[in-house]
KOLPA-801992 format. One record per residue (C-alpha): residue in three letters; x, y, z. Coordinates in steps of 0.001 Angstrom, whole numbers, padded with zeros to 6 digits, always signed. Layout:
<rs>
ALAXYZ/...
</rs>
This chain:
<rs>
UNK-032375+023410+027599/UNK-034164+020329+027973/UNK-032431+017911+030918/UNK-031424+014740+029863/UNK-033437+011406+030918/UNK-031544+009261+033680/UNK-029771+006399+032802/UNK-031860+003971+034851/UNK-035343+003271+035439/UNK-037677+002691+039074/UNK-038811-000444+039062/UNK-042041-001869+040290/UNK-041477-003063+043757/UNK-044977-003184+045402/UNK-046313-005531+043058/UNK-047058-008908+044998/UNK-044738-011253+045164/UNK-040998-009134+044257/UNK-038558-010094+046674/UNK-035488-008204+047528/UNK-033694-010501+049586/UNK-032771-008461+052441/UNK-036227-008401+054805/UNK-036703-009963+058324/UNK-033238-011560+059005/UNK-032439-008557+061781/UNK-035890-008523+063149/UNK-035119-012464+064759/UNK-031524-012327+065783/UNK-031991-008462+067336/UNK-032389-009934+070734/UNK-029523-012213+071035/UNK-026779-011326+073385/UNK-023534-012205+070818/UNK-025078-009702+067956/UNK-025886-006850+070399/UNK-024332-004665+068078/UNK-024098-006404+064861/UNK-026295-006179+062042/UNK-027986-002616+062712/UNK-030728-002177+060394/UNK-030161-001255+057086/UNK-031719+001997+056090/UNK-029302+003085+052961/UNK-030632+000505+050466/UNK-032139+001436+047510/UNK-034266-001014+045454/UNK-036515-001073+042538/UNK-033355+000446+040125/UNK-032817-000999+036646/UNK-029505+000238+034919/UNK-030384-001000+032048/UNK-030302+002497+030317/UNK-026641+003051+031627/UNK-025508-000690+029959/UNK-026780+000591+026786/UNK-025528+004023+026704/UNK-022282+002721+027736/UNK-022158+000046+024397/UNK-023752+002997+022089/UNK-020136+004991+023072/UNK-017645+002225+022176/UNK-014926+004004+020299/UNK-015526+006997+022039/UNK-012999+009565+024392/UNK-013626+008224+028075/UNK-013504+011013+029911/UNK-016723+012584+027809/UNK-018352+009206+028402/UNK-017925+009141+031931/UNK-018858+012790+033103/UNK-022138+012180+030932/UNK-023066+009183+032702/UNK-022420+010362+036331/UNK-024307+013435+035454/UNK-026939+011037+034516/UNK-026808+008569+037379/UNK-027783+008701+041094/UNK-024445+006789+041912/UNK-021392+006155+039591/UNK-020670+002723+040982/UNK-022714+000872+038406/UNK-020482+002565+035520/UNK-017817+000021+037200/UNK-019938-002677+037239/UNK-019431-002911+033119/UNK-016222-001336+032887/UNK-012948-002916+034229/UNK-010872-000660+035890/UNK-008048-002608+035742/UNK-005995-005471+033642/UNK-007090-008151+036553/UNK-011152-007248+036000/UNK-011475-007525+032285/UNK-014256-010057+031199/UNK-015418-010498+028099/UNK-018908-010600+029232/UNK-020335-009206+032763/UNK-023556-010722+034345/UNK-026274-008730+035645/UNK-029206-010264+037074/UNK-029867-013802+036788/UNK-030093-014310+032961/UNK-029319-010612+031202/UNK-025280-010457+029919/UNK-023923-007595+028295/UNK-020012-007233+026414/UNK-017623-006234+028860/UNK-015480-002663+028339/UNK-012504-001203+029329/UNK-010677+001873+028309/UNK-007629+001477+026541/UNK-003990+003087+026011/UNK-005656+005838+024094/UNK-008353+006457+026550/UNK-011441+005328+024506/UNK-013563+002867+025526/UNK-013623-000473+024183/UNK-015076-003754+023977/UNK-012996-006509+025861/UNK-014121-009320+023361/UNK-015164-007573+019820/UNK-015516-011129+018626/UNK-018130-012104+020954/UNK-021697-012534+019360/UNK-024890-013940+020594/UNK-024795-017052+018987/UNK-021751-017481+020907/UNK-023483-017519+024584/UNK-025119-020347+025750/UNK-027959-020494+028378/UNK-027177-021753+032135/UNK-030959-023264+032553/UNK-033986-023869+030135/UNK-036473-021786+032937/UNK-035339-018315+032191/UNK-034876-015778+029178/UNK-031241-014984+029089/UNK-030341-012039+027147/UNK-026856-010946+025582/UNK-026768-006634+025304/UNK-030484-006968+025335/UNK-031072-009400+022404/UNK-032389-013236+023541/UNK-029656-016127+023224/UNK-030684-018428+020289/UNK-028642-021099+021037/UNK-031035-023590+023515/UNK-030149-024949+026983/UNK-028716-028216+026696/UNK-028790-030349+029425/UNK-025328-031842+031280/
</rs>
């Protein structure tokens, strides 16, 4: 049997120029006497991982039983915590969008009474979404916004 592809992608990171945000902050306060022992290094981070896959399986099994959903994805993932990322877990986190990135948005889920997973807003198209600069290709479930940025 024939293993299933992961549900996120590597990521160029040694190209010049991608920064990750986290480099050379310890390196010039590790001396000071009041952070002695705050701030260790960070060794645990992982970058260079797109979920991409993962927002678009998730949106391909709206309608679907939950609990099928979810074992397939963690078997598919090297972490589940992005699966929570999209779906709310409770009343309080339901959105009917989620940002990730700068500019990409994608519908936000939840799993209902029935325990299928659903769309928060089904309304919400992207000719609905509206862009937050005119510098950057925002994207709604993948497809580009085609309303333009208007300015304040």
């Amino acid at each position: 049997m024939q293993r299933e592809k992961p549900l996120y992608r590597r990521v160029n990171t040694r190209t010049r120029g991608v920064n990750h945000g986290s480099g050379g902050d310890y390196r010039w306060s590790r001396r000071r006497e009041d952070r002695v022992h705050e701030g260790a290094m960070r060794s645990g981070q992982r970058h260079g991982l797109d979920y991409t896959p993962l927002f678009k399986f998730l949106l391909s099994r709206v309608g679907e039983d939950w609990d099928g959903v979810h074992a397939e994805a963690v078997a598919r993932l090297d972490k589940a915590e992005p699966i929570s990322w999209m779906v709310a877990r409770s009343e309080a986190e339901k959105k009917p969008f989620v940002r990730m990135g700068e500019s990409s948005y994608y519908s936000g889920l939840f799993v209902d009474g029935e325990n299928r997973l659903r769309l928060v807003d089904p309304e919400l198209r992207v000719e609905h979404m509206e862009p937050r600069c005119a510098c950057c290709t925002h994207t709604f479930n993948g497809v580009p916004f085609t309303r333009k940025y208007a300015a304040p």
